[in-house]
N, C-alpha and C positions, 0 to 999 in steps of 0.2 A: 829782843832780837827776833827780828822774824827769818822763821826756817820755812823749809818745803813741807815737811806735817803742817804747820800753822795754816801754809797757804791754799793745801790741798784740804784741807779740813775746811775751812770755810769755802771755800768753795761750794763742796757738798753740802755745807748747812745752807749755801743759798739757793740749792737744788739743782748743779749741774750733776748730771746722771754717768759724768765720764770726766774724769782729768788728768794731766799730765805734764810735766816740766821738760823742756827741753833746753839745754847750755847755747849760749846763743855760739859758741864755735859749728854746731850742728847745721848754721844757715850758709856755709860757709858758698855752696854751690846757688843763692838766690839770686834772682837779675838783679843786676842795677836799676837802684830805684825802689826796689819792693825785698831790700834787707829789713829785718828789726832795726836796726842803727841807722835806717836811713829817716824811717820815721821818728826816732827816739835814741839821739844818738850814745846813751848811757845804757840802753837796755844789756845788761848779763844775763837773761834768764828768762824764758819766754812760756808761759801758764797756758796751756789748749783745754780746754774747756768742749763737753758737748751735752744738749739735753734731748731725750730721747723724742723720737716725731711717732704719734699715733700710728698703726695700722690699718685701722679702719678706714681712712680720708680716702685709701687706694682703692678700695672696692665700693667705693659707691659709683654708681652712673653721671653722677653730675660730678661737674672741676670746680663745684664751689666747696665742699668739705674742706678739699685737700688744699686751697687756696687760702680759705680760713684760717688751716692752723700751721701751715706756711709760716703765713703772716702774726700769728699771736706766739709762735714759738722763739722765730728768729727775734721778735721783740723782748720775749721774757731771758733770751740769751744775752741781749745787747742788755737789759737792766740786770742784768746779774753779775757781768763783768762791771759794769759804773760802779753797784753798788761794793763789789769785792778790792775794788781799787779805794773805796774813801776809807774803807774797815780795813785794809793796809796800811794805809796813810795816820790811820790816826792810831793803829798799833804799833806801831814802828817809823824807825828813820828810813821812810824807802819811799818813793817816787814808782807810781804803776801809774798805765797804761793803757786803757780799752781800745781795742781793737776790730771794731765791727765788722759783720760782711758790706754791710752796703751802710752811706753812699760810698762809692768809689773817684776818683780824681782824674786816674786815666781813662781815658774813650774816646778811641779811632771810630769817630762815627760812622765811617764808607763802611767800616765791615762790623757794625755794630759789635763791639768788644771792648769788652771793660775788662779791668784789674783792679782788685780790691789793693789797700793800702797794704796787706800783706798775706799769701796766700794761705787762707788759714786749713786747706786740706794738708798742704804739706807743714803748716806748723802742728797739726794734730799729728801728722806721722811720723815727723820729725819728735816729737814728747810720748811715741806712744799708744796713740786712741787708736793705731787701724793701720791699713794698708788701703794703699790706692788701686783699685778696681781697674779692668779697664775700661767702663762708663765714668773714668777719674773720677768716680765720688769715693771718701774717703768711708773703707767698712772696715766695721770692726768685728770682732767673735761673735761676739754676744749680741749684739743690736742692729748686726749690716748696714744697711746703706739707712735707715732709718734716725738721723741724729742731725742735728742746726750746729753749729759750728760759732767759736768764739776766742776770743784771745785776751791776755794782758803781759803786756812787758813790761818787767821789775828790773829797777839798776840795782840788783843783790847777785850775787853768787848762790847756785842753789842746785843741788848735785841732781841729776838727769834721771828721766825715767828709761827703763827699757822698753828700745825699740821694740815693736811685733816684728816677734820671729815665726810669722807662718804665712801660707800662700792660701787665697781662698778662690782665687780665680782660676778654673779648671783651664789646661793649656788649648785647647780644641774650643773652649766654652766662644760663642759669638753671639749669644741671647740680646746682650745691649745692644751690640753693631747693626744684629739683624731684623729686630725691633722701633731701631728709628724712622720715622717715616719719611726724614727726608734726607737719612743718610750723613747726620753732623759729625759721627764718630769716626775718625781715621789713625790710623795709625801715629801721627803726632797730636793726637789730641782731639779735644769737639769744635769744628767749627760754629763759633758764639753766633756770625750770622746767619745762619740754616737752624739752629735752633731756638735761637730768640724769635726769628719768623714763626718757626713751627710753634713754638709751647707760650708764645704770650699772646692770651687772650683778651679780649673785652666783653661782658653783659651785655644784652641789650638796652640795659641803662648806662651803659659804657664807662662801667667799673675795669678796674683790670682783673684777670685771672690767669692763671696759671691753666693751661687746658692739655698738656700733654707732660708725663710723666714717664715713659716706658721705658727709660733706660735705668730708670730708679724700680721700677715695680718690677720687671721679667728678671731681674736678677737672680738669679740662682739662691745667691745668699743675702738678698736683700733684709731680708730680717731676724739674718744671725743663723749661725749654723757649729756648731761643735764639730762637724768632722773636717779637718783641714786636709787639703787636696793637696 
């Protein structure tokens, strides 16, 4: 029988640095389209997963560190949910489900804006990992804004973690808002095309990179803080 110990234990043996269950009644307010049950219509029980993102990659001068391990982290997240889904399967009678960030399905091309198959900041805070920011990145206590994001949806029953009960976002704080350069943050959210323009880059070998991060680095609690506001 697989339980939430079982699943939350492996997990961590396969090194996610953060985890957490949430009942899939909790998705109850998700768009059409981007429910757990619309991807998988059996899913009861939805596993959020995070591995923590280096520090370093933020203070160097070039956007290649931070693009680097970008890329090698949100990979070792996506192998970690595959692999915790066949070590379900083969310990139990239960059907799981990886959940990637990317690729994604939806994309209104005019305004450059995708939707992941399901939004995994609000299923981390939905299970647990964090509170959402208002640079919408999902922070949590201890790790801030510093963590890659991942999911699996399980057809079990599997009792719920507690929500974060604390606020980390100072009420006056406007560090992200006023750090963007080209102004994606608003009050309903980031516009995806003023930042996709802003922060995706190319090399001069015309690699892709990542070249602007500021709403992730000026964060007050970007990288975890104990005293809650």
């Amino acid at each position: 029988m697989i339980t939430a110990q079982i699943v939350k234990e492996l997990a961590g043996q396969l090194g996610a640095d953060l985890f957490g269950i949430a009942p899939i009644d909790r998705f109850d307010q998700a768009p059409q389209g981007f429910h757990p049950t619309d991807l998988f219509p059996q899913t009861k029980s939805v596993l959020a997963v995070a591995k923590r993102f280096p520090e370093g990659p933020f203070h160097a001068r070039s956007p290649i560190p931070y693009s680097v391990a970008n890329d090698v982290i949100l990979a070792a997240v996506t192998r970690l949910t595959c692999e915790l889904c066949a070590l379900l399967e083969r310990l139990g009678r239960v059907v799981a489900v990886p959940v990637p960030s990317e690729p994604c399905e939806y994309w209104d091309a005019p305004n450059r804006t995708g939707r992941g198959l399901l939004s995994l900041k609000h299923a981390g805070w939905l299970a647990g990992l964090g509170v959402i920011g208002k640079n919408m990145l999902l922070t949590h206590r201890e790790f801030g804004n510093r963590i890659c994001l991942g999911a699996v949806l399980l057809d079990v029953d599997l009792p719920g973690d507690a929500m974060a009960d604390y606020q980390l976002c100072a009420e006056r704080c406007r560090r992200c808002i006023d750090a963007c350069p080209v102004h994606a943050i608003g009050p309903l959210g980031v516009d995806q095309k003023l930042c996709r323009g802003n922060s995706q880059g190319r090399t001069a070998k015309d690699e892709p990179i990542y070249v602007c991060n500021q709403c992730r680095a000026v964060c007050p609690n970007g990288t975890g803080t104990k005293q809650v506001k």
